[in-house]
One Martini backbone bead per residue (centre of mass of N, CA, C, O) as a GRO file, in nm:
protein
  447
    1UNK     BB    1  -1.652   0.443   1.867
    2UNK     BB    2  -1.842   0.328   1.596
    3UNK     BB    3  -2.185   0.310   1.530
    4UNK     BB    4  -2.049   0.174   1.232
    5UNK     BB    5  -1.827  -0.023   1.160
    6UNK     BB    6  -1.800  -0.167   0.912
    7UNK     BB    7  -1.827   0.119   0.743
    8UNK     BB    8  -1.581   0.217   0.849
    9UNK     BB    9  -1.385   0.074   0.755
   10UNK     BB   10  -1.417   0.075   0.473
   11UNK     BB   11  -1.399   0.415   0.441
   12UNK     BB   12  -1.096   0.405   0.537
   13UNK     BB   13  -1.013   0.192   0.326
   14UNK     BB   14  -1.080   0.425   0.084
   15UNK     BB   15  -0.927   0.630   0.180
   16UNK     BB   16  -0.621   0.525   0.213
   17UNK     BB   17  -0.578   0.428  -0.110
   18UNK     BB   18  -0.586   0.735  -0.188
   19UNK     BB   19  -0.366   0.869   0.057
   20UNK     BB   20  -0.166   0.570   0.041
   21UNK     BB   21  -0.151   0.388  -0.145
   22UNK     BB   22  -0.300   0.123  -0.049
   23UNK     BB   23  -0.389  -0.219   0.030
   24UNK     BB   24  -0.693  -0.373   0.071
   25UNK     BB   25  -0.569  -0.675   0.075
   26UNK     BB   26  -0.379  -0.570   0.329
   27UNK     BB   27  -0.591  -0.387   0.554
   28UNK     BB   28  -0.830  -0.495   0.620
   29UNK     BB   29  -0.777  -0.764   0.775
   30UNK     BB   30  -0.640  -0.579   1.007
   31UNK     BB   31  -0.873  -0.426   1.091
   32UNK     BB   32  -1.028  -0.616   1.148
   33UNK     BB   33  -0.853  -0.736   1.394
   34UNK     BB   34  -0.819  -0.445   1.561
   35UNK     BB   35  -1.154  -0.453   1.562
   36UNK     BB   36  -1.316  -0.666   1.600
   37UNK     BB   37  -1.449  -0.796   1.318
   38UNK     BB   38  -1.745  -0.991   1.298
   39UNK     BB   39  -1.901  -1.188   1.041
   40UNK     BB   40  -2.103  -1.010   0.921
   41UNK     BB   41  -1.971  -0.740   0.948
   42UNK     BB   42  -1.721  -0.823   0.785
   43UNK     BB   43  -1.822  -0.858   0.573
   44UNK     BB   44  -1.972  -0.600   0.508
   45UNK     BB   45  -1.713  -0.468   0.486
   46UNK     BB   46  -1.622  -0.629   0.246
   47UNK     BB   47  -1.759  -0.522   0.038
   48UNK     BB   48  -1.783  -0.270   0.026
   49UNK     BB   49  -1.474  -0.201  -0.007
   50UNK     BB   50  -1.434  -0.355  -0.282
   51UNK     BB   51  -1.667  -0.253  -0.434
   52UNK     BB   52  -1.601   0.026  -0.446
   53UNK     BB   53  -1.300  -0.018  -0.557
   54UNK     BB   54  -1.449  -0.141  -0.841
   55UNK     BB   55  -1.640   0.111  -0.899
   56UNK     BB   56  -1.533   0.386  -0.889
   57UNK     BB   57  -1.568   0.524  -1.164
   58UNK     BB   58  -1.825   0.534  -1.235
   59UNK     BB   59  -1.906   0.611  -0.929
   60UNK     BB   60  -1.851   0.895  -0.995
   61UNK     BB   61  -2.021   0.994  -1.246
   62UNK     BB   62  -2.251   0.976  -1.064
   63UNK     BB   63  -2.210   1.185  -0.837
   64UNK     BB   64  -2.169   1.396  -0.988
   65UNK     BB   65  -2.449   1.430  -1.119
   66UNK     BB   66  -2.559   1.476  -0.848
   67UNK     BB   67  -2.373   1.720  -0.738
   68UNK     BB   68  -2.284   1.890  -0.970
   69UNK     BB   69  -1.962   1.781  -0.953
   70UNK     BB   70  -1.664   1.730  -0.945
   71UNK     BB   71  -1.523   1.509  -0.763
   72UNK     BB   72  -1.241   1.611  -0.715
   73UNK     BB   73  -1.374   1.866  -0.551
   74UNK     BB   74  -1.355   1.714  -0.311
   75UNK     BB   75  -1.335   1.593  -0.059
   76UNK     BB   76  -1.211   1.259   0.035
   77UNK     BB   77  -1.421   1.195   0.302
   78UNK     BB   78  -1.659   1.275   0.090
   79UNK     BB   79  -1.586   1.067  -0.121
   80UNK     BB   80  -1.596   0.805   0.053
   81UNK     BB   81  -1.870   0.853   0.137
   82UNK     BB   82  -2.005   0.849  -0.137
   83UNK     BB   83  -1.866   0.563  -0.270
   84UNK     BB   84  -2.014   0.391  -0.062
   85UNK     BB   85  -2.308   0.460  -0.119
   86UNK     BB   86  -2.365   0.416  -0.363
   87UNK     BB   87  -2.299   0.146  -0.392
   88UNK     BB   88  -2.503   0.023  -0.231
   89UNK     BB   89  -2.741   0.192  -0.353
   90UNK     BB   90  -2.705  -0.004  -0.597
   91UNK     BB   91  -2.547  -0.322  -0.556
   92UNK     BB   92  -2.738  -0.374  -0.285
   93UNK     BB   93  -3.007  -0.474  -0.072
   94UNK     BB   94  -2.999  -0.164   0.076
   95UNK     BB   95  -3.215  -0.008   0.075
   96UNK     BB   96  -3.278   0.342   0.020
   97UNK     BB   97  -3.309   0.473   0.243
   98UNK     BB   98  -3.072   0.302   0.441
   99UNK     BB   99  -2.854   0.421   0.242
  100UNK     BB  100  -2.904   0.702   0.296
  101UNK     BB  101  -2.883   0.706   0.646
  102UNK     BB  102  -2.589   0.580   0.685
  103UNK     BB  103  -2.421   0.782   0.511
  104UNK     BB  104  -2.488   1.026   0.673
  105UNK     BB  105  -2.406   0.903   0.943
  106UNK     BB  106  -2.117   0.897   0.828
  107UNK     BB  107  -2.035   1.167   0.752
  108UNK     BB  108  -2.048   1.270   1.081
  109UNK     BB  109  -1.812   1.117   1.131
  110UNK     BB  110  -1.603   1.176   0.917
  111UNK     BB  111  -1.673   1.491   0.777
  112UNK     BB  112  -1.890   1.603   0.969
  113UNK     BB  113  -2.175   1.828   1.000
  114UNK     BB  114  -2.131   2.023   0.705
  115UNK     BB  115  -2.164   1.764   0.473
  116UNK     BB  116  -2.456   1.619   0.524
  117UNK     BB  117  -2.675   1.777   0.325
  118UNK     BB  118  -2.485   1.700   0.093
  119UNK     BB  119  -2.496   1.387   0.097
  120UNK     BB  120  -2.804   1.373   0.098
  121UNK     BB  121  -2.856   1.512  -0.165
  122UNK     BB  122  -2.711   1.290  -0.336
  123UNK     BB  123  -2.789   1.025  -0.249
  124UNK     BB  124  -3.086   1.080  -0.340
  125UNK     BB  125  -3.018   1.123  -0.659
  126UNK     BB  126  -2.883   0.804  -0.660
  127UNK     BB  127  -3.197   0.660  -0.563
  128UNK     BB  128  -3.355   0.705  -0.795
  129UNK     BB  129  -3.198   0.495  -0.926
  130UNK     BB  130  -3.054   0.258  -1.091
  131UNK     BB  131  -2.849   0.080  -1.236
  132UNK     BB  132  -2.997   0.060  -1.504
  133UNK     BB  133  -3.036   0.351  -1.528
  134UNK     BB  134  -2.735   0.446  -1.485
  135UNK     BB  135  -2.648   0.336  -1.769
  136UNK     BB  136  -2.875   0.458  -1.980
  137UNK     BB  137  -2.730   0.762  -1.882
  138UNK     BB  138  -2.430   0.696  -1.936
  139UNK     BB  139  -2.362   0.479  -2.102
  140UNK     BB  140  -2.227   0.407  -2.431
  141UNK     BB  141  -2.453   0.354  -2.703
  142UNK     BB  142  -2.205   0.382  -2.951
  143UNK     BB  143  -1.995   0.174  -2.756
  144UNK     BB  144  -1.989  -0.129  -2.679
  145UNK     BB  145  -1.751  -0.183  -2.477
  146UNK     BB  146  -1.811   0.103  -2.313
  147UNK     BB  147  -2.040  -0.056  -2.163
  148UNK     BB  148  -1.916  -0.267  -2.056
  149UNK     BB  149  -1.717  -0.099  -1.908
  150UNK     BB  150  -1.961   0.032  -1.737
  151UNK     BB  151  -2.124  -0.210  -1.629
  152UNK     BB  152  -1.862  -0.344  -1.481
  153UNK     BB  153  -1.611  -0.172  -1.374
  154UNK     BB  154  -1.420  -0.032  -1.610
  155UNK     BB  155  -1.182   0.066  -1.818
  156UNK     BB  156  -1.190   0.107  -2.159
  157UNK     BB  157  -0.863   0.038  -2.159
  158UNK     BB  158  -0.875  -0.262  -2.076
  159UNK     BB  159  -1.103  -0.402  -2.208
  160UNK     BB  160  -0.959  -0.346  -2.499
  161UNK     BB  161  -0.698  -0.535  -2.407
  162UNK     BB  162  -0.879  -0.816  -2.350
  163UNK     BB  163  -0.997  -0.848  -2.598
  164UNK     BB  164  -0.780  -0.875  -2.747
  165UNK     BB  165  -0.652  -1.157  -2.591
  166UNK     BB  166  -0.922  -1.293  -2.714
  167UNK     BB  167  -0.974  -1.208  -3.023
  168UNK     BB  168  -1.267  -1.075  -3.029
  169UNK     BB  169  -1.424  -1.149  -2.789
  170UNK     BB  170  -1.740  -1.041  -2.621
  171UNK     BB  171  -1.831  -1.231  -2.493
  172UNK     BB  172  -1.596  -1.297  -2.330
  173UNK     BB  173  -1.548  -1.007  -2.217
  174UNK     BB  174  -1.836  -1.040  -2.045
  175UNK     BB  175  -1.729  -1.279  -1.849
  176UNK     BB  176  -1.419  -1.160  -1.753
  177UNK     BB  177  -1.571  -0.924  -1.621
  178UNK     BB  178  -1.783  -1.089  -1.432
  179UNK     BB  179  -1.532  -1.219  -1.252
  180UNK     BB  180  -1.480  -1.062  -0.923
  181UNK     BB  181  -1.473  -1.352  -0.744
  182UNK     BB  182  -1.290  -1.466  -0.560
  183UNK     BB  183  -1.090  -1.782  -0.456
  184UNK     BB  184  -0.893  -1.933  -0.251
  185UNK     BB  185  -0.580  -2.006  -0.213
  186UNK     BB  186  -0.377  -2.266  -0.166
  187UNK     BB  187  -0.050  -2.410  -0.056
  188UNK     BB  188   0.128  -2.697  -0.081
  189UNK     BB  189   0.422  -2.792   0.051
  190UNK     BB  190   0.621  -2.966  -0.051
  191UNK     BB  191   0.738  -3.163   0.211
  192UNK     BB  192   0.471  -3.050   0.439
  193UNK     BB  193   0.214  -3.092   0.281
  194UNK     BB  194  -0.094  -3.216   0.152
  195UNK     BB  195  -0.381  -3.135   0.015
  196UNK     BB  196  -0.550  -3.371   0.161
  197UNK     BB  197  -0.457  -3.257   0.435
  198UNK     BB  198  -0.527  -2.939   0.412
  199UNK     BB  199  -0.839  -2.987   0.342
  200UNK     BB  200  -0.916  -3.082   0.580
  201UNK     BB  201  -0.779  -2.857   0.817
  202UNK     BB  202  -0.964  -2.630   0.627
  203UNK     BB  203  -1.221  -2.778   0.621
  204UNK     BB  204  -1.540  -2.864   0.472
  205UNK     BB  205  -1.518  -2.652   0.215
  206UNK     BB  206  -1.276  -2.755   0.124
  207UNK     BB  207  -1.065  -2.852  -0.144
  208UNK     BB  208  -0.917  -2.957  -0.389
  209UNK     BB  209  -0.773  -2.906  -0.664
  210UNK     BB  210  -0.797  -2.893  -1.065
  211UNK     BB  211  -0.442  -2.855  -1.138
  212UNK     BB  212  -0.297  -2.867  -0.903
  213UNK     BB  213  -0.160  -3.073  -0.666
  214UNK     BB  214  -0.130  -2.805  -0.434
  215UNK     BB  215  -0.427  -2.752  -0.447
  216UNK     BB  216  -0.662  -2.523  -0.220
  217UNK     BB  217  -0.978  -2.448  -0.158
  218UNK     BB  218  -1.141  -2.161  -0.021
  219UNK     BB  219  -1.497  -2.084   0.050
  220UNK     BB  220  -1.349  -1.900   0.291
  221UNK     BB  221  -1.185  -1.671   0.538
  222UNK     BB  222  -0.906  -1.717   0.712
  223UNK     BB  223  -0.635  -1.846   0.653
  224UNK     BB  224  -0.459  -1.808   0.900
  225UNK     BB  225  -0.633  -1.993   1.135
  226UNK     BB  226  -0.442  -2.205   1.029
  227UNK     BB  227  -0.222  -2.392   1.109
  228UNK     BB  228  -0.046  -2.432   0.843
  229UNK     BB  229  -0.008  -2.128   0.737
  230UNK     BB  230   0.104  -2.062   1.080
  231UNK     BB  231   0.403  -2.253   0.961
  232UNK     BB  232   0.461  -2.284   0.650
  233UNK     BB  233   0.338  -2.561   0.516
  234UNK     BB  234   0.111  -2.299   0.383
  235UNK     BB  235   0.015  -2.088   0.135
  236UNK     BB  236  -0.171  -1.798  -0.026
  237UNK     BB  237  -0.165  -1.924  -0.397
  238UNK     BB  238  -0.251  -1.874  -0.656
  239UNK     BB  239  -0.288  -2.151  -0.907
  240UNK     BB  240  -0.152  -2.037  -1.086
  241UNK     BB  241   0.144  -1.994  -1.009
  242UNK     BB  242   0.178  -2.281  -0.981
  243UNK     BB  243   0.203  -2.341  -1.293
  244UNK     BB  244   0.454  -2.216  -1.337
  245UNK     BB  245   0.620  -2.374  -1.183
  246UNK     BB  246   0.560  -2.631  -1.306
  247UNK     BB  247   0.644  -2.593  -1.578
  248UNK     BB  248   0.965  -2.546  -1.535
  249UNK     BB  249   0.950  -2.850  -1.368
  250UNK     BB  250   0.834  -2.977  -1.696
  251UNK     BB  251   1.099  -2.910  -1.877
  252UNK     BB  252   1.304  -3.008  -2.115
  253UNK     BB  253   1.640  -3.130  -2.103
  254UNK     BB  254   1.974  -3.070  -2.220
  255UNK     BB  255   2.202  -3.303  -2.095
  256UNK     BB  256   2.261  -3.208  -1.823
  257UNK     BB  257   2.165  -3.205  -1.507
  258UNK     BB  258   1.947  -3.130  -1.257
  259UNK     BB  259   2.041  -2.859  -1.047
  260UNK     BB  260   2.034  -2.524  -1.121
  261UNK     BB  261   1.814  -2.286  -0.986
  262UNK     BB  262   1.655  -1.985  -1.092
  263UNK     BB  263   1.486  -1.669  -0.949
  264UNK     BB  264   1.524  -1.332  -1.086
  265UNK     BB  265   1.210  -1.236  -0.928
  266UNK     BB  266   1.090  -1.362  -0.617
  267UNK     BB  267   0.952  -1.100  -0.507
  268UNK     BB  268   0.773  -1.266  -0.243
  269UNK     BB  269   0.808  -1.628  -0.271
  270UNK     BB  270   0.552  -1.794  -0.375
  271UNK     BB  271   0.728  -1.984  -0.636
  272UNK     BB  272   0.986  -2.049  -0.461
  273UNK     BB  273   0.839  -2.226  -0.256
  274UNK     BB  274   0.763  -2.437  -0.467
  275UNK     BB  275   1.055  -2.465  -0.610
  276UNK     BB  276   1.219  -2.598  -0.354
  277UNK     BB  277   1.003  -2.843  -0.300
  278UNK     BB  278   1.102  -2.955  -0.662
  279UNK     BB  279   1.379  -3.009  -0.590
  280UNK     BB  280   1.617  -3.214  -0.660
  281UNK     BB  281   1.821  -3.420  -0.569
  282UNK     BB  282   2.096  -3.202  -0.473
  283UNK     BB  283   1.958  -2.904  -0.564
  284UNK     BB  284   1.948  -2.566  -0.646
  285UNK     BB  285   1.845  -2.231  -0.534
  286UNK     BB  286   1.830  -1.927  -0.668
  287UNK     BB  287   1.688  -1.597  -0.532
  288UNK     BB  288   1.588  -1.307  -0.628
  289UNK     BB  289   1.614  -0.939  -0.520
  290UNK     BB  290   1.674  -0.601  -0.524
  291UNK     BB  291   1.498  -0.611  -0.261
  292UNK     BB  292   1.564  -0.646   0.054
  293UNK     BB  293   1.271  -0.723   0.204
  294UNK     BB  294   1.171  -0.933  -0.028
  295UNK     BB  295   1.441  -1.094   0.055
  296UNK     BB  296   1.306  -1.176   0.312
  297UNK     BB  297   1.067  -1.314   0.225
  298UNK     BB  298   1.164  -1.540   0.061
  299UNK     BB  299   1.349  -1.653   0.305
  300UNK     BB  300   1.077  -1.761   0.447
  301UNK     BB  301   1.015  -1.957   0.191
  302UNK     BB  302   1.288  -2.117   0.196
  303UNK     BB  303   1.352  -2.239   0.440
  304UNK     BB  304   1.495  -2.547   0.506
  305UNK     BB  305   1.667  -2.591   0.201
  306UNK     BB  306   1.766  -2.566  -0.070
  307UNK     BB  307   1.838  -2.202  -0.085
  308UNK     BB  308   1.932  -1.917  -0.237
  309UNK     BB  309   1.953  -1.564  -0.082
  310UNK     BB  310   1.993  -1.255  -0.325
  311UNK     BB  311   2.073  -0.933  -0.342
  312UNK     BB  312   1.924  -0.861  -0.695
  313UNK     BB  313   1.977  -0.762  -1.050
  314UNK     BB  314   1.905  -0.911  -1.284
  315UNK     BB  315   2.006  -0.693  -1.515
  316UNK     BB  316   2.250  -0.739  -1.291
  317UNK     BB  317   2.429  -1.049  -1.307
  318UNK     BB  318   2.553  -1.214  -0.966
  319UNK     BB  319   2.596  -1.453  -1.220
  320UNK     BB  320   2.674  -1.648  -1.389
  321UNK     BB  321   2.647  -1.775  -1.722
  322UNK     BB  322   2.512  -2.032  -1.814
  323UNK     BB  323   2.445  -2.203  -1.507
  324UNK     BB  324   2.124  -2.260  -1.562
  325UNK     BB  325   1.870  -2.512  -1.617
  326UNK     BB  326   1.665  -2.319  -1.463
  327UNK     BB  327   1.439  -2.049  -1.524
  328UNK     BB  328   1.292  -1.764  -1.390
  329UNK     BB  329   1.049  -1.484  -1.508
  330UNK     BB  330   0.862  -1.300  -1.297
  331UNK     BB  331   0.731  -1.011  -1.413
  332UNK     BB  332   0.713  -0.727  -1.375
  333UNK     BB  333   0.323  -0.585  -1.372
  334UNK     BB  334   0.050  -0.462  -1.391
  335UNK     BB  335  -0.199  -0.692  -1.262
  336UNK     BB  336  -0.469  -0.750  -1.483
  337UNK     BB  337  -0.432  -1.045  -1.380
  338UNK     BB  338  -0.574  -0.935  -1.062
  339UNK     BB  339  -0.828  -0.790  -1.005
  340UNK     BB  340  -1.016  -0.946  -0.808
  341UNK     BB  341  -0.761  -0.913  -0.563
  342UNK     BB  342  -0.729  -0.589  -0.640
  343UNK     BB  343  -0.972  -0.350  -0.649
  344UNK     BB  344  -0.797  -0.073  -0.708
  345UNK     BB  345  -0.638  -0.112  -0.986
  346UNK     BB  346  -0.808  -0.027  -1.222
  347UNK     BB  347  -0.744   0.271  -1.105
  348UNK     BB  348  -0.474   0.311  -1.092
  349UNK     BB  349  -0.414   0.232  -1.367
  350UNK     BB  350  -0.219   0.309  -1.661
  351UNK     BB  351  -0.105   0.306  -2.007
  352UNK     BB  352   0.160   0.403  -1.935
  353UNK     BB  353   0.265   0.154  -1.766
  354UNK     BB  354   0.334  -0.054  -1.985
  355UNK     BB  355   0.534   0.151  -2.110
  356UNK     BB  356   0.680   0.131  -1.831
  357UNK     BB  357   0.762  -0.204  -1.848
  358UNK     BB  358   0.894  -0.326  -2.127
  359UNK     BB  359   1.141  -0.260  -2.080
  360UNK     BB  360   1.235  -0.464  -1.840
  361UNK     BB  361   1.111  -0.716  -1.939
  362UNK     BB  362   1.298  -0.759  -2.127
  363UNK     BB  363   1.562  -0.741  -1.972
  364UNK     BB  364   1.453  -1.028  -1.831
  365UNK     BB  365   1.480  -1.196  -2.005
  366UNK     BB  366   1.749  -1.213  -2.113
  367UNK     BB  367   1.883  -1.263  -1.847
  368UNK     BB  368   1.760  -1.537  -1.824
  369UNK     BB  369   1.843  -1.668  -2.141
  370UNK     BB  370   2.159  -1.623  -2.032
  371UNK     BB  371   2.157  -1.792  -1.765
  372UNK     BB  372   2.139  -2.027  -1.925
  373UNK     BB  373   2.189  -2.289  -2.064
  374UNK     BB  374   2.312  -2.488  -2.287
  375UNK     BB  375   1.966  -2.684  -2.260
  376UNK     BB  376   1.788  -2.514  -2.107
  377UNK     BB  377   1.538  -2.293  -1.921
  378UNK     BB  378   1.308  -2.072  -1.975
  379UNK     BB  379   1.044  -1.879  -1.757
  380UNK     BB  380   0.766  -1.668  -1.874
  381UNK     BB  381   0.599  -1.452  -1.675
  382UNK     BB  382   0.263  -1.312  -1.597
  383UNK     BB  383   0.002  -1.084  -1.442
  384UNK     BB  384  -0.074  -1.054  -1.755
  385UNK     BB  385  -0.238  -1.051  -2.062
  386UNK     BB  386  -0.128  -0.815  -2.205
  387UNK     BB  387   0.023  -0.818  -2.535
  388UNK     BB  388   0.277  -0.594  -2.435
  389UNK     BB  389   0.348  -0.846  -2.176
  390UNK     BB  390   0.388  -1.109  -2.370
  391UNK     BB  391   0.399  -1.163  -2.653
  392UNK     BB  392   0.563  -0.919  -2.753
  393UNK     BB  393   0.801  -0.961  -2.547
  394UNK     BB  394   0.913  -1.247  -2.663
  395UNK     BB  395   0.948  -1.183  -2.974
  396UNK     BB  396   1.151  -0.948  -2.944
  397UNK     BB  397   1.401  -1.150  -2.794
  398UNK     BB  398   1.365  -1.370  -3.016
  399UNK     BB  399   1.401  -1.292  -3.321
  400UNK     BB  400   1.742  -1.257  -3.338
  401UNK     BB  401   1.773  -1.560  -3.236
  402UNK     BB  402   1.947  -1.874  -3.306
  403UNK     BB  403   1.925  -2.002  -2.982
  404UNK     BB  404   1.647  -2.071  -2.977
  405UNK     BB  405   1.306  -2.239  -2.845
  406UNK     BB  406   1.014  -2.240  -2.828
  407UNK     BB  407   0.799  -2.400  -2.604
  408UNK     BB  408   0.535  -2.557  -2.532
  409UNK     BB  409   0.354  -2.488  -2.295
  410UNK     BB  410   0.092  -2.685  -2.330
  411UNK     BB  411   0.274  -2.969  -2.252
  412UNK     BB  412   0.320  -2.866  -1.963
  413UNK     BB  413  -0.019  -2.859  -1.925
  414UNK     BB  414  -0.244  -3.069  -1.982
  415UNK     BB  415  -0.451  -3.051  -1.717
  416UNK     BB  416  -0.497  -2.765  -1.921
  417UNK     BB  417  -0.763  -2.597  -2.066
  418UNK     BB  418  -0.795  -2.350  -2.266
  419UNK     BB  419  -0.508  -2.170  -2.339
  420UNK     BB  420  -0.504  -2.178  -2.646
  421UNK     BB  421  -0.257  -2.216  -2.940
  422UNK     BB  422  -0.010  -2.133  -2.892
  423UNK     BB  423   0.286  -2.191  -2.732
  424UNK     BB  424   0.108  -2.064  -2.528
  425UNK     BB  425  -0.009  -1.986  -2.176
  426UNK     BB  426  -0.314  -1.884  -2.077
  427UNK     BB  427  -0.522  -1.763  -1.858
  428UNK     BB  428  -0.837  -1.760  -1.676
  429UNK     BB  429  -1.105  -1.685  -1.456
  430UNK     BB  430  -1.351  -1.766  -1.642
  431UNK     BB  431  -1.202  -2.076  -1.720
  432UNK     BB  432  -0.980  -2.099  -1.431
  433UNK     BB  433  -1.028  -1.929  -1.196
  434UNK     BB  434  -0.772  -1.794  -1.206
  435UNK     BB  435  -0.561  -1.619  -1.304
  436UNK     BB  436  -0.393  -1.430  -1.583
  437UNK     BB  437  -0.162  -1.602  -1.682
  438UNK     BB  438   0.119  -1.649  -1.823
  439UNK     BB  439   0.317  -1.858  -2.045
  440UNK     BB  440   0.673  -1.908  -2.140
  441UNK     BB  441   0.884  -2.108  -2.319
  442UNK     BB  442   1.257  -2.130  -2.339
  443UNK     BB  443   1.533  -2.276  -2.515
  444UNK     BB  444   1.849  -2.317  -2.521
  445UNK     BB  445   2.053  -2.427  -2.770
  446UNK     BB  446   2.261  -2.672  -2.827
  447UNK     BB  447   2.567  -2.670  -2.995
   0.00000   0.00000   0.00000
């Protein structure tokens, strides 16, 4: 048993990230559950563990000058315990003492105690200074984007990007940058309870949503807890991705009937459970997946209803032509439209990754916009803002073709405000609380 469990649990969990590219906001809730954390400690731990892998970056270079070493020489458990203590000592209101002594004690703890001397010699020089001082100290004072993205522990070039998608607002920019605490969303599924019944016995400070009809807002807390989401009756789902289904199915469609819908890429699940949920009668779901895990994750989110779920590469694809009235495409993406719930994320990410997204990305929606029949509607979405995940690719598949029809996006969710100039809406957590979520729709047009 560890003397400090919060602590430890933590430094864990950022060593894991490392040793593991584990994903923080899947291992720590385990964590916390497994070692039996709770209440205030519990907090503690989330705070430390999140708060450190979203400020891992910047938090190097103060070590760094600290330790008089690159970071990356150190072995990995003094590099997670220093950048745990670090965090500490600059963002939380931990004495810089109490900072500096308990980190010393999880040194010895983690990495044995011949590294104790060197973590607290580099801890008490990193607890000399504030944050704020060293901001004045470290970040680049003739470059305004590159000190905002090291005030807010952001890598220079995400910053770079969200810029462009803001249209050169920094102001703007500086709000979407200190955006970082979410809101659990959960989704009420259509047909097994409503928002107002899912906010009611989710507690006293759960709330509806006020986006989708069926988001509902939780305070704080485990989902888990929840009985609707331990049967299934509701998952936990930013209310931006439910926007994108509701885009979908209020997309007006020339001819047939709306009888079959295709998710093309559904794995793991979350889109797919709420338009099984939003299908006409009579109609039917394919979701796919290429990889069988996740599709058998969608199997469990639209069990018990007209859908079916078949292991396939969209860009390869296992259905007729022309054959579904709506085509959902969200294609993977770099995820930076999630950095809030997703702490490791953005130092995990770099440039290169974009670039090996664009030919996948532009290849699904092709699929997708080739399986729609004429008048139907395929909608491509993002988890990213990244304009050449978004937009760039949209117009690079549409150019060429004289069949296609972009869709006013904005006229398919009028209850959501300040989306962009149009054709397409962008979501935004400083703007509307969600994801970063893109979201464009194309018909194709009848002969």
């Amino acid at each position: 048993m560890s003397a400090d469990p919060p602590r430890r649990a933590a430094v864990d969990v950022v060593l894991a990230v490392e040793r593991d590219a584990a994903f923080a906001n899947l291992l720590l809730p385990r964590m916390l559950r497994d070692r039996r954390i709770t209440g205030a400690d519990a907090g503690l731990a989330t705070e430390l563990a999140y708060g450190t892998l979203r400020w891992q970056g910047v938090l190097d270079e103060v070590i760094a000058t600290g330790a008089r070493r690159d970071v990356a020489t150190l072995d990995p458990p003094v590099r997670a315990v220093l950048r745990l203590g670090a965090y500490q000592a600059l963002h939380t209101r931990v004495p810089p003492h109490a900072a500096v002594s308990t980190i010393v004690d999880l040194a010895r703890e983690v990495a044995g105690p011949r590294p104790a001397g060197f973590v607290n010699a580099v801890m008490r020089r990193v607890s000399e200074s504030s944050w704020e001082g060293w901001v004045q100290r470290l970040a680049p004072a003739a470059d305004p984007v590159g000190r905002l993205a090291f005030e807010t522990g952001h890598p220079r070039w995400i910053a770079v990007a969200l810029l462009a998608a803001l249209n050169g607002d920094e102001a703007e920019l500086a709000a979407l940058l200190a955006t970082d605490r979410p809101t659990t969303h959960l989704l009420a599924r259509p047909g097994r309870i409503d928002a107002t019944t899912l906010a009611a016995a989710a507690g006293p400070d759960a709330r509806v949503g006020t986006l989708s009809p069926y988001a509902v807002y939780l305070a704080g807390g485990d989902p888990s807890r929840i009985t609707a989401v331990r049967d299934g009756r509701a998952r936990v789902q930013d209310e931006g991705s439910q926007l994108v289904a509701l885009a979908l199915q209020r997309a007006a469609l020339v001819g047939d009937p709306d009888r079959a819908w295709l998710d093309i890429c559904a794995g793991p699940g979350g889109k797919a459970s709420l338009l099984a949920g939003l299908l006409p009668v009579g109609a039917r779901l394919v979701a796919a997946d290429r990889q069988p895990h996740r599709a058998g994750l969608v199997q469990r989110g639209v069990g018990g209803t007209t859908s079916t779920v078949v292991v396939a590469d969209g860009t390869r694809p296992a259905w007729r032509a022309a054959c579904f009235d709506r085509v959902l495409a969200d294609v993977p993406c770099s995820g930076l439209g999630s950095l809030r719930r997703r702490p490791e994320l953005r130092w995990r990410r770099e440039p290169r990754d974009i670039d090996g997204l664009g030919p996948l990305q532009r290849a699904l929606l092709r699929a997708a916009i080739d399986a729609a029949r004429p008048g139907g509607v395929a909608v491509y979405s993002t988890c990213s803002p990244h304009l050449a995940e978004t937009i760039e690719v949209v117009e690079d598949v549409v150019r060429d073709r004289t069949d296609l029809t972009i869709l006013d996006a904005r006229d398919l969710l009028p209850q959501v405000a300040d989306v962009g100039a149009g054709p397409y809406v962008q979501l935004w957590p400083h703007r509307h609380g969600t994801d970063a979520m893109f979201i464009a729709a194309i018909r194709r047009n009848a002969p």
